[in-house]
ROSE-4610 file (N, C-alpha, C; in Angstrom, 1 decimal, always signed):
// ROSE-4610
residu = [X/X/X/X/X/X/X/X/X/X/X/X/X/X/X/X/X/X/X/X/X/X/X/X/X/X/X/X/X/X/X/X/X/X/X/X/X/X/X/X/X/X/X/X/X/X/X/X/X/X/X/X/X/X/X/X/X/X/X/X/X/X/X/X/X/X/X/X/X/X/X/X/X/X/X/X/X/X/X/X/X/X/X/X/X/X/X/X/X/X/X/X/X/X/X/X/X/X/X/X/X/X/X/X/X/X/X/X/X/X/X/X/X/X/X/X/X/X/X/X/X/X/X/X/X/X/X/X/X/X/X/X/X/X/X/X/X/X/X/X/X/X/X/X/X/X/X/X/X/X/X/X/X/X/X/X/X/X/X/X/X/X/X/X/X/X/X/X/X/X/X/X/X/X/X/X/X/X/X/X/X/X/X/X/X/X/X/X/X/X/X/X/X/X/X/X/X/X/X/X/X/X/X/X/X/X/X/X/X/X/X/X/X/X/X/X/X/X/X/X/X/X/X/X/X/X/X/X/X/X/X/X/X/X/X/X/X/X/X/X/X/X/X/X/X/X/X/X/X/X/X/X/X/X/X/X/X/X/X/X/X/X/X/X/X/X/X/X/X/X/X/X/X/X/X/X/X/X/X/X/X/X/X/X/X/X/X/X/X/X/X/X/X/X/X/X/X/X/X/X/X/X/X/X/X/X/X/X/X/X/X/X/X/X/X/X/X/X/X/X/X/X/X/X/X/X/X/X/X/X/X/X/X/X/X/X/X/X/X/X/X/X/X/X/X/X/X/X/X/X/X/X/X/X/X/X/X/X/X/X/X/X/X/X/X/X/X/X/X/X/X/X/X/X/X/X/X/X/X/X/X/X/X/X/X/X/X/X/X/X/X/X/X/X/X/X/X/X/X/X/X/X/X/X/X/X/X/X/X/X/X/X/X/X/X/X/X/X/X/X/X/X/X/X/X/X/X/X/X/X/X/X/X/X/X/X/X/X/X/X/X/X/X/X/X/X/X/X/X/X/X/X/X/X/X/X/X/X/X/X/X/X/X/X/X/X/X/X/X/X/X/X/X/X/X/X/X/X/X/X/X/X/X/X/X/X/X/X/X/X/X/X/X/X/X/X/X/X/X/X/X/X/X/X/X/X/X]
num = [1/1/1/2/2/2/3/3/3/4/4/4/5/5/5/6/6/6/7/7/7/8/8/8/9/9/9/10/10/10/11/11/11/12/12/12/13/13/13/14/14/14/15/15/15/16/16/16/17/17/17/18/18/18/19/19/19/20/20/20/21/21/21/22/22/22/23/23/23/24/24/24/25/25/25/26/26/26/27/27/27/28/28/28/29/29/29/30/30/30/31/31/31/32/32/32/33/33/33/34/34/34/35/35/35/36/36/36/37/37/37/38/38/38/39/39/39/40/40/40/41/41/41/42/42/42/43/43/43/44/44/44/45/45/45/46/46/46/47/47/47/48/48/48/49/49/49/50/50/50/51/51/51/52/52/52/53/53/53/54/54/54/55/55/55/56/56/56/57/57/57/58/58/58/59/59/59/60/60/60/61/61/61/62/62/62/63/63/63/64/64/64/65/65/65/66/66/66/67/67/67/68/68/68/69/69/69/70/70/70/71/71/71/72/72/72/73/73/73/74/74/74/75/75/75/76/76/76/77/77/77/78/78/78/79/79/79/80/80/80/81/81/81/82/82/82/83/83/83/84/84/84/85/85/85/86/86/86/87/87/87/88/88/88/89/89/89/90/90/90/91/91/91/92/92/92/93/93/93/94/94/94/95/95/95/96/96/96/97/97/97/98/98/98/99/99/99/100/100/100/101/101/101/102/102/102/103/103/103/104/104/104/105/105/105/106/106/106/107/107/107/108/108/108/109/109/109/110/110/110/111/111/111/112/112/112/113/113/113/114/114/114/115/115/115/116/116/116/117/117/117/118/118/118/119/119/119/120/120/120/121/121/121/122/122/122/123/123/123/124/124/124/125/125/125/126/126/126/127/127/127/128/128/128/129/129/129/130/130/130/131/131/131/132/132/132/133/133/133/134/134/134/135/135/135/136/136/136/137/137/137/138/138/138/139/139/139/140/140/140/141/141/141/142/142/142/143/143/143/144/144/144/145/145/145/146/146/146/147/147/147/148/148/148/149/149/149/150/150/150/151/151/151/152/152/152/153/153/153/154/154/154/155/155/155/156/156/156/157/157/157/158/158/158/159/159/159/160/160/160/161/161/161/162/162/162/163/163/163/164/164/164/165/165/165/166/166/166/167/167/167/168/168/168/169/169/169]
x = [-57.4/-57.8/-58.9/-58.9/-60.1/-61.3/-61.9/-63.9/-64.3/-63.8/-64.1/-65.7/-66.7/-67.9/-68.7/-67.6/-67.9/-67.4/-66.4/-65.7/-65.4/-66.0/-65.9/-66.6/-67.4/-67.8/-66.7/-66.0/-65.3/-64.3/-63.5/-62.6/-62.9/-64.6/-65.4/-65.5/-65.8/-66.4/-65.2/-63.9/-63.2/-62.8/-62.3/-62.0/-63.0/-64.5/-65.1/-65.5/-64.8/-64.7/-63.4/-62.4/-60.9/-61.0/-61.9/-62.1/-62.9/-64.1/-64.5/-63.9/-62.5/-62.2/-61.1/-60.8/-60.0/-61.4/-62.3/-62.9/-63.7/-64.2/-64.6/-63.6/-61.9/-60.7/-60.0/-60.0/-59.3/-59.7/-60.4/-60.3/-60.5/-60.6/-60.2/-58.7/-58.4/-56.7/-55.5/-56.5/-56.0/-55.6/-56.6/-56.6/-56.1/-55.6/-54.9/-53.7/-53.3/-51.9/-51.1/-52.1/-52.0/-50.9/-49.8/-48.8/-47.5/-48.0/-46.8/-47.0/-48.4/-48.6/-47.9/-47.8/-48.0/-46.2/-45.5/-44.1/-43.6/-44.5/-44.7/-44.5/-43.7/-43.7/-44.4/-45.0/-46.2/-47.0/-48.3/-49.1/-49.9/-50.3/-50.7/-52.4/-53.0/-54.7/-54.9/-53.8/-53.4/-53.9/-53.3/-52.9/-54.4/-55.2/-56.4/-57.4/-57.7/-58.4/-59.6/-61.0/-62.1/-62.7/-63.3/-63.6/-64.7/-65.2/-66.4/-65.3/-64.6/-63.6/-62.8/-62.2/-61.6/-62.7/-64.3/-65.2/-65.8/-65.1/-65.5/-64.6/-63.8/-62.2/-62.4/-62.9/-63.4/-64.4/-65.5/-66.7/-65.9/-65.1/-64.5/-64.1/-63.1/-62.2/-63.2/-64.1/-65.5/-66.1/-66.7/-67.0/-66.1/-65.0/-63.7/-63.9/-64.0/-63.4/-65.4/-66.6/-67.6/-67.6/-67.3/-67.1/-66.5/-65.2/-63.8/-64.9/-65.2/-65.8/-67.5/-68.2/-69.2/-68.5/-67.1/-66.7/-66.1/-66.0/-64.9/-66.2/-67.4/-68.7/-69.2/-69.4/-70.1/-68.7/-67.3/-67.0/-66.2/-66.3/-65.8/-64.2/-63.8/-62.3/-62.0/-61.3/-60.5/-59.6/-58.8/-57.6/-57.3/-57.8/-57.9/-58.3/-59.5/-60.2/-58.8/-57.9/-57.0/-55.7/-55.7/-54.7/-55.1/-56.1/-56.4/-56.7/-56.9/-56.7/-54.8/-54.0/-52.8/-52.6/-53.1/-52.6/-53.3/-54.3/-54.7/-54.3/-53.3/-52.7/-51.0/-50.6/-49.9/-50.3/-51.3/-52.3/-51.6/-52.2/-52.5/-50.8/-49.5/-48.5/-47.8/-48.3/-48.5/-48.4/-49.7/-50.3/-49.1/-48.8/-47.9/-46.8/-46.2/-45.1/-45.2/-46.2/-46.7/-47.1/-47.4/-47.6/-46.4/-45.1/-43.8/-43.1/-43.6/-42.8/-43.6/-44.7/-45.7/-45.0/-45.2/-44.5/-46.2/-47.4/-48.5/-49.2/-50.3/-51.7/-51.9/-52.3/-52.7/-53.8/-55.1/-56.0/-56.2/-56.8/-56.6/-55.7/-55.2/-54.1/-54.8/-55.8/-56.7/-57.0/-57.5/-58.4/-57.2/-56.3/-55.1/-54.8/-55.1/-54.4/-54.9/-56.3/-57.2/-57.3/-57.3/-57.5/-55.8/-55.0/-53.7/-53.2/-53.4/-53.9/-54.8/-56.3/-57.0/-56.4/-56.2/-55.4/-54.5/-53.3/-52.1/-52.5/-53.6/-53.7/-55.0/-55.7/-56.5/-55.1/-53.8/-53.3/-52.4/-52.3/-51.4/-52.4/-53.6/-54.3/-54.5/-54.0/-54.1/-53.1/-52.8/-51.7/-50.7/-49.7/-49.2/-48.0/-49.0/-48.5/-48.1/-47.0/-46.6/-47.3/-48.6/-49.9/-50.3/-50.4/-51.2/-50.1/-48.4/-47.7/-47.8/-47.5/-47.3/-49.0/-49.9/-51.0/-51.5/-50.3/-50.8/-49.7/-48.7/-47.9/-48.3/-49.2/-49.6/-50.9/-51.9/-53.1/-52.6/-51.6/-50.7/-50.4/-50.0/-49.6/-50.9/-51.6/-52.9/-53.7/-53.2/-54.5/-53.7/-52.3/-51.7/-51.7/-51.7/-51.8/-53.1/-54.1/-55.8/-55.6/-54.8/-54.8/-54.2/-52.6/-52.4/-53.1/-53.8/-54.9/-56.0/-56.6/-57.7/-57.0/-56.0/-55.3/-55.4/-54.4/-55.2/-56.1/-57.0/-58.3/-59.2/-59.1/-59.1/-59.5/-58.7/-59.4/-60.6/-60.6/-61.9/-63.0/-62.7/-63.9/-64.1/-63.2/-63.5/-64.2/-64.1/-64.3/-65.7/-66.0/-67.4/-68.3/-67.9/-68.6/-69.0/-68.0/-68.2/-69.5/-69.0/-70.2/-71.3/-71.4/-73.0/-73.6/-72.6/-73.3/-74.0/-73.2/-73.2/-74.4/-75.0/-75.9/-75.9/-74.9/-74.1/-74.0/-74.1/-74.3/-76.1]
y = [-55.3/-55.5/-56.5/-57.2/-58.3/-57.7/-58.3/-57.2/-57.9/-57.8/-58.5/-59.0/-58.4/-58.8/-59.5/-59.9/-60.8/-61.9/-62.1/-63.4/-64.0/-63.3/-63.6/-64.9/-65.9/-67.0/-67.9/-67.8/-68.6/-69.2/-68.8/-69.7/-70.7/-70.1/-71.5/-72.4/-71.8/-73.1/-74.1/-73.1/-74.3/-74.9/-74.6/-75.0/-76.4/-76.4/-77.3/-78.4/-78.2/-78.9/-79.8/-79.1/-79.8/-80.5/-80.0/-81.1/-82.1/-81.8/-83.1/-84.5/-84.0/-85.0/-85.9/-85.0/-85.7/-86.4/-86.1/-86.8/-88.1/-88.4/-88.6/-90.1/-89.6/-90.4/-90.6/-90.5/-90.9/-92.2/-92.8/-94.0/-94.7/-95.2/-95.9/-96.2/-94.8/-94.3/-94.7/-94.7/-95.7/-96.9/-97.5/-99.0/-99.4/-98.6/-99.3/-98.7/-98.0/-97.7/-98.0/-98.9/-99.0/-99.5/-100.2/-100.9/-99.9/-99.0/-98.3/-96.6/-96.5/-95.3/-95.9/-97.5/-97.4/-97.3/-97.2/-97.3/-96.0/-95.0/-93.3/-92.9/-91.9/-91.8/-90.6/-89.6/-89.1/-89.0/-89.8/-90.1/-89.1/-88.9/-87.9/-88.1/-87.2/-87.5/-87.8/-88.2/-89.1/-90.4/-91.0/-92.6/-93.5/-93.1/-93.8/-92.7/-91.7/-90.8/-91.0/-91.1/-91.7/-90.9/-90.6/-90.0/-88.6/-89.7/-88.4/-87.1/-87.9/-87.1/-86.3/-86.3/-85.4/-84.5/-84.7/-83.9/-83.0/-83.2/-82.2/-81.1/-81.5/-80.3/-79.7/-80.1/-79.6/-78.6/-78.7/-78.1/-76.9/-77.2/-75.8/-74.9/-75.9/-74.7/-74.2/-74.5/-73.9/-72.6/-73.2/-72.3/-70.6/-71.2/-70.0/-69.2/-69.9/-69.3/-68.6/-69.1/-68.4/-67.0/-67.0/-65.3/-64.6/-65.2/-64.2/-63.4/-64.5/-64.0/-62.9/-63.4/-62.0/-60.9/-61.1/-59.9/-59.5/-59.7/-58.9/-58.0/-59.2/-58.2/-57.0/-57.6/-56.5/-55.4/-55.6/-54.3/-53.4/-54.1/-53.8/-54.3/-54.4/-54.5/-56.1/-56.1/-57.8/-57.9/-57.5/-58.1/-59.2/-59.4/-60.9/-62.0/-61.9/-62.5/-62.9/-61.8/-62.2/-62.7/-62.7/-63.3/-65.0/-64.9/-66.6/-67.5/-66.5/-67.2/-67.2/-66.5/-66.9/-68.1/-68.0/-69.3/-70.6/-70.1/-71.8/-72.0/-71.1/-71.6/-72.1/-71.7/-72.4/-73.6/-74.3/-75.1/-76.1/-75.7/-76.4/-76.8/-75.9/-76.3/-77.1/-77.5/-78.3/-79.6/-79.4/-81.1/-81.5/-80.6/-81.4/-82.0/-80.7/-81.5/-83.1/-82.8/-84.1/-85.4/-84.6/-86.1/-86.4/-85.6/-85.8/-87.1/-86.4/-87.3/-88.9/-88.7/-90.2/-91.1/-90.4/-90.7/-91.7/-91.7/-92.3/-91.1/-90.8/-90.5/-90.0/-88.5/-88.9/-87.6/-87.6/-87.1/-85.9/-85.0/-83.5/-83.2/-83.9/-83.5/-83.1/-84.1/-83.7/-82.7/-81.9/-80.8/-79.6/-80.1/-79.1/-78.7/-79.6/-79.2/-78.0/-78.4/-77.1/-75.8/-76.2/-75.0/-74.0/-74.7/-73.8/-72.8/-73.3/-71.5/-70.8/-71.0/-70.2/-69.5/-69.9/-68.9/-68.5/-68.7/-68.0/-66.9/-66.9/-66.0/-64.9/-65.2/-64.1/-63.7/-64.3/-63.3/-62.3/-62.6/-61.6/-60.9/-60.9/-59.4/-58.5/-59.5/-58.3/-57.6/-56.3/-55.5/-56.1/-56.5/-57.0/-55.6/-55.2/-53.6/-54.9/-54.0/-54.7/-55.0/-54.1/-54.4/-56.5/-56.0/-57.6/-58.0/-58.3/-59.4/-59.8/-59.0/-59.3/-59.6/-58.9/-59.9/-61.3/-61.4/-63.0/-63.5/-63.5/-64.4/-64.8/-63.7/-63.9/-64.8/-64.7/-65.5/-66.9/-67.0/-68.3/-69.1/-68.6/-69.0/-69.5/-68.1/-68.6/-70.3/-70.3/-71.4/-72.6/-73.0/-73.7/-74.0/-73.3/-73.4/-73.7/-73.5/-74.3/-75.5/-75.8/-77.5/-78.0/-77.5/-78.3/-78.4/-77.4/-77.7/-78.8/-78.6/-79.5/-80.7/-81.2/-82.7/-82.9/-82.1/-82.6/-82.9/-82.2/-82.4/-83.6/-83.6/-85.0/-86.5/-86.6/-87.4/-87.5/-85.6/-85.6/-85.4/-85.4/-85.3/-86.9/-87.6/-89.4/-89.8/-89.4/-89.6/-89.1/-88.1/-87.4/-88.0/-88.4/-89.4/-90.7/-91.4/-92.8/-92.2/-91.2/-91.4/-91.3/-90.2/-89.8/-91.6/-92.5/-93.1/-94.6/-94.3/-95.1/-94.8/-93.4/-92.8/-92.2/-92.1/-91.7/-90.0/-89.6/-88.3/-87.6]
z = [-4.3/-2.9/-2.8/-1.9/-1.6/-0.9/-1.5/-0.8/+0.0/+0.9/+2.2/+2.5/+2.5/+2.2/+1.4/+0.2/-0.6/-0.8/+0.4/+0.5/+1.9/+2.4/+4.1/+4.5/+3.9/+4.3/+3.4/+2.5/+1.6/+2.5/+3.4/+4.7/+5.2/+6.4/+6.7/+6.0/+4.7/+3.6/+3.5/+2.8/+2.9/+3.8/+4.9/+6.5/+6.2/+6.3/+6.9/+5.6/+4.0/+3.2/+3.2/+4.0/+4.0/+5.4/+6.3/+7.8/+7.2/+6.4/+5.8/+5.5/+4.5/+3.5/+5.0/+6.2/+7.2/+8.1/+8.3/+9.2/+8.0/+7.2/+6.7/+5.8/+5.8/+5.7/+7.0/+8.0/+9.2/+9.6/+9.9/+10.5/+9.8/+8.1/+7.3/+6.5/+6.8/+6.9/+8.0/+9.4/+10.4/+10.5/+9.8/+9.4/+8.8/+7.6/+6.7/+7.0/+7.4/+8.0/+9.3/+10.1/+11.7/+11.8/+11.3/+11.2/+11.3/+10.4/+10.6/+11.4/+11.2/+12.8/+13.9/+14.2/+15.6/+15.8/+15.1/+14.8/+14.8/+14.7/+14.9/+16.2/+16.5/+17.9/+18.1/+17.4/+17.5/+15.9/+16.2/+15.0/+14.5/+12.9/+12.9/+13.2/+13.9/+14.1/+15.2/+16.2/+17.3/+17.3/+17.4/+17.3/+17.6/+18.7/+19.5/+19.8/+18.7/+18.3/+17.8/+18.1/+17.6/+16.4/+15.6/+14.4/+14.8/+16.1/+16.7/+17.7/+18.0/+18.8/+18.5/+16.4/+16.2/+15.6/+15.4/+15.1/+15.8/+17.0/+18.3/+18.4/+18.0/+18.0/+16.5/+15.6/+14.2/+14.4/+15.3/+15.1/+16.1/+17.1/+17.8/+16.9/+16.3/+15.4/+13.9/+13.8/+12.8/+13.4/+14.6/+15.7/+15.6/+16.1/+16.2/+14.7/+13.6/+12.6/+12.2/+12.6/+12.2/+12.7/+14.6/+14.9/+14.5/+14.2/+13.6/+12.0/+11.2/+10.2/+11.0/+11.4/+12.4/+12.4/+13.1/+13.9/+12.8/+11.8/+10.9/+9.7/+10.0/+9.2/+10.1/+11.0/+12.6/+12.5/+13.0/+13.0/+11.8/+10.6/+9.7/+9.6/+10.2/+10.3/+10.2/+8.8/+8.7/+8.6/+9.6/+9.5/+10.3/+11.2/+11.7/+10.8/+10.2/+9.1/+8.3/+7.5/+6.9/+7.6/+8.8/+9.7/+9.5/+9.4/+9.2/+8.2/+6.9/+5.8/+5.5/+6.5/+6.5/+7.2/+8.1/+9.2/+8.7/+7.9/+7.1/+6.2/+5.2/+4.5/+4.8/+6.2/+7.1/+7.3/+7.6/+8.0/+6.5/+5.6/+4.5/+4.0/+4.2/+3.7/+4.5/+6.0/+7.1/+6.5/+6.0/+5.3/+4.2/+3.5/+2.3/+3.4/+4.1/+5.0/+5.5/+5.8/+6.3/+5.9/+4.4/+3.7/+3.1/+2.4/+2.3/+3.1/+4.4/+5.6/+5.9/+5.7/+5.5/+4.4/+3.2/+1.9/+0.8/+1.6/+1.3/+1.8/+1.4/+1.5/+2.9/+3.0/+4.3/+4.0/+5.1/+5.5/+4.7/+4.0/+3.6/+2.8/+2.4/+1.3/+0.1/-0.3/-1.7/-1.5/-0.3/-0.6/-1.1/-0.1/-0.3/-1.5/-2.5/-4.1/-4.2/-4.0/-4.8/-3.8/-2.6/-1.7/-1.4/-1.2/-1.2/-2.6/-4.1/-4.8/-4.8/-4.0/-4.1/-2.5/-1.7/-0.2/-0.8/-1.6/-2.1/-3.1/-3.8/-4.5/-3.6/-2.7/-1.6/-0.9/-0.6/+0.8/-0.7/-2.0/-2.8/-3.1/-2.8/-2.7/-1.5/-0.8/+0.6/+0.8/+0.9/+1.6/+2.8/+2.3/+3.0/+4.4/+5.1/+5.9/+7.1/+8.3/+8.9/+9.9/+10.1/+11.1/+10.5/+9.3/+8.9/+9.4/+9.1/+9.4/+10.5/+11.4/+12.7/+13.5/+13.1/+13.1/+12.9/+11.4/+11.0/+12.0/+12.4/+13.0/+14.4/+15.5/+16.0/+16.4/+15.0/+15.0/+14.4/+13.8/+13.5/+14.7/+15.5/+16.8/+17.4/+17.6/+18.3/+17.8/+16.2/+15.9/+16.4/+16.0/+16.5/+17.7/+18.8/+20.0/+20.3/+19.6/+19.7/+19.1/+18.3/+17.7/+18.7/+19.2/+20.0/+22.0/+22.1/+23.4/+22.9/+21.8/+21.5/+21.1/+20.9/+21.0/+22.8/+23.1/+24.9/+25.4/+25.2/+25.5/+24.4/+23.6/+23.4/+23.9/+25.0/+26.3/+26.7/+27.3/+28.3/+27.4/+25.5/+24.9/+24.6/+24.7/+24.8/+26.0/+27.0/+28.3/+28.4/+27.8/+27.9/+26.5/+25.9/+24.7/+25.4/+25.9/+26.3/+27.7/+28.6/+29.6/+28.9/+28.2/+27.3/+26.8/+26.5/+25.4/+26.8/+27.9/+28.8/+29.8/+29.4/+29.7/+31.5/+31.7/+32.8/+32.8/+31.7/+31.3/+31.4]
């Protein structure tokens, strides 16, 4: 069984070591691939996505994943906690798909080597009861459904950068 107390910051960590290696490779990744993103009819990172801008949707979904980890210390109960070391290892086999379909390099994929057996080997310690499944399928959903609102929003965090820097803010 996994001791939850002893590994309950190891998600964040990776989470915000695998957003690293994409914020950190996206707009040099853009550049050299602009030629054939723009031939994409949806790009991955979004097409005219600024680096601060996908760092704003990064620090949410950090955010999200620090309380889940609180709440799982505060009330004892992780099964959410382990709902989303499912859904980020969804997350992560995401990325291979994705770089398959690229056929070159793209964003997070390095971290993926190393981070997708260490999640494959925490969820074959977890009891796999039907409470967890249907838990993880549902917090699956949920995270997806926060990537895809924070691509929308998107804009209004470009829109609220450019006023801030315009000093209009």
């Amino acid at each position: 069984m996994l001791e939850p107390l002893n590994v309950v910051w190891i998600l964040p960590v990776l989470f915000i070591i695998h957003d690293l290696e994409e914020v950190i490779m996206m707009k040099v990744w853009k550049q050299r691939y602009s030629s054939l993103l723009s031939k994409m009819r949806v790009a991955p990172f979004g097409a005219n996505r600024s680096t601060a801008v996908f760092a704003c949707a990064v620090l949410e979904e950090f955010v999200l994943l620090v309380i889940v980890s609180l709440y799982s210390i505060w009330s004892g109960n992780f099964i959410i906690y382990y709902a989303c070391i499912f859904g980020y290892t969804i997350h992560l086999l995401v990325h291979i798909i994705l770089t398959l379909r690229f056929k070159k390099y793209t964003p997070g994929i390095v971290t993926v080597f190393f981070q997708l057996p260490l999640c494959i080997y925490f969820l074959a310690l977890i009891p796999f009861t039907s409470s967890f499944l249907i838990t993880s399928i549902f917090v699956t959903f949920v995270i997806f459904l926060n990537v895809w609102l924070l691509h929308q929003a998107m804009g209004t965090f470009a829109k609220w950068l450019k006023s801030y820097a315009s000093g209009k803010n």
